[in-house]
C-alpha positions as a Markdown table, in Angstrom:
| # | Residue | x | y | z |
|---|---|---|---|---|
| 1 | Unk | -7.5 | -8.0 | 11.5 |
| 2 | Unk | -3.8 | -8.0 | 9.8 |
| 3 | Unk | -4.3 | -7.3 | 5.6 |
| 4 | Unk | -2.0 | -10.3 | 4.4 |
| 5 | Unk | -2.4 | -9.0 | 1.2 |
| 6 | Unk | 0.3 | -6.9 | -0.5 |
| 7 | Unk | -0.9 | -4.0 | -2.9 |
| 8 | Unk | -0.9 | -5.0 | -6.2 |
| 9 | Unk | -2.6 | -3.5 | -8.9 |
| 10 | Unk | -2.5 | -6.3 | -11.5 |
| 11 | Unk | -5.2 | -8.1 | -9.6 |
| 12 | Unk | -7.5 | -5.0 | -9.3 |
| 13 | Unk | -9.9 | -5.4 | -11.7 |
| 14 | Unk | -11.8 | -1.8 | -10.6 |
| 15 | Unk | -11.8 | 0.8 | -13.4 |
| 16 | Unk | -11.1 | 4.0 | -11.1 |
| 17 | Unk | -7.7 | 3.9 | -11.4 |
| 18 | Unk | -7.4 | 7.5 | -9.5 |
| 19 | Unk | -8.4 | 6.0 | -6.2 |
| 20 | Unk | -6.2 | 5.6 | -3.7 |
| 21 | Unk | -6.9 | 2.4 | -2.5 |
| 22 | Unk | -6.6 | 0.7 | -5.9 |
| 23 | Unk | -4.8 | -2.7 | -5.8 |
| 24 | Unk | -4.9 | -2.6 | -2.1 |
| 25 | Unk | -8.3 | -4.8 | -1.1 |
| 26 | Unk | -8.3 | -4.6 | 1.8 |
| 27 | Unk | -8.3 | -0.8 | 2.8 |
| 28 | Unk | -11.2 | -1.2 | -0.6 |
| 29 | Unk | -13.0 | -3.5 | 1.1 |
| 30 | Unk | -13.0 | -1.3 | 4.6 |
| 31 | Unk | -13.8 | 1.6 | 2.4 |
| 32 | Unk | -16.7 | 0.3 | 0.7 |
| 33 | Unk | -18.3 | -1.6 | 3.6 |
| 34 | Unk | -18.0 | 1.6 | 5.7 |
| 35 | Unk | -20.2 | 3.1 | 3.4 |
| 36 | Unk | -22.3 | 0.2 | 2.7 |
| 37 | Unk | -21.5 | -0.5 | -0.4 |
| 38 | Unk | -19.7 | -3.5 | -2.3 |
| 39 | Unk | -16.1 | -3.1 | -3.8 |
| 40 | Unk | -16.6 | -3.1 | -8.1 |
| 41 | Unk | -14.4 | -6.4 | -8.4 |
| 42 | Unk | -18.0 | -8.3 | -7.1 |
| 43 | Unk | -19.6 | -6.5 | -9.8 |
| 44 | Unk | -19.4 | -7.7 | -13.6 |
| 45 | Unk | -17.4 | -5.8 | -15.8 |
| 46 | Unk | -20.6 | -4.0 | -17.1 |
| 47 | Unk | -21.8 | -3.5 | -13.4 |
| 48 | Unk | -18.4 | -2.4 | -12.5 |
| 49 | Unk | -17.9 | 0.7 | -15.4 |
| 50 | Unk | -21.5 | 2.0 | -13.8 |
| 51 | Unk | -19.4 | 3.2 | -10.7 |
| 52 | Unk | -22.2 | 2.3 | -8.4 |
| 53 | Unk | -21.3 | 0.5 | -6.0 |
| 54 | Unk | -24.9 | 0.0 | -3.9 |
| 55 | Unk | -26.4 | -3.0 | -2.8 |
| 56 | Unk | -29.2 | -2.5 | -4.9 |
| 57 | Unk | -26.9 | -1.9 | -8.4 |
| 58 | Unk | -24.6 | -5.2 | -7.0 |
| 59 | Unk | -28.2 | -7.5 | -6.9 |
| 60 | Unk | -29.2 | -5.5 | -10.1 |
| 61 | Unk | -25.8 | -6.6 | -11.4 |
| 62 | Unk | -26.0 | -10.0 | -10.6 |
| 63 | Unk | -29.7 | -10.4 | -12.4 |
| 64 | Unk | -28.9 | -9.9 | -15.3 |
């Protein structure tokens, strides 16, 4: 699959700023499902700061 998406951090709402793929969502979203995990712009922005990005935190996330 071609990323249509150009980077661009102003639409990146992750906090790690130091990451490499930040503002680029698709290499984030490869990243992350690659390790099972979901990408912290699913996350609220309390869920997000946590920096853990497991299924489990993204359902306990959403729960609350």
């Amino acid at each position: 699959m071609e990323c249509l998406s150009t980077r661009s951090k102003d639409h990146c709402t992750c906090t790690y700023t130091a990451c490499d793929k930040h503002g680029n969502c698709c290499q984030c979203v490869l990243y992350h499902r690659g390790k099972g995990e979901i990408p912290g712009c699913f996350f609220t922005k309390a869920g997000e700061r946590s920096y853990d990005r497991s299924v489990a935190a993204f359902c306990k996330d959403q729960d609350s």
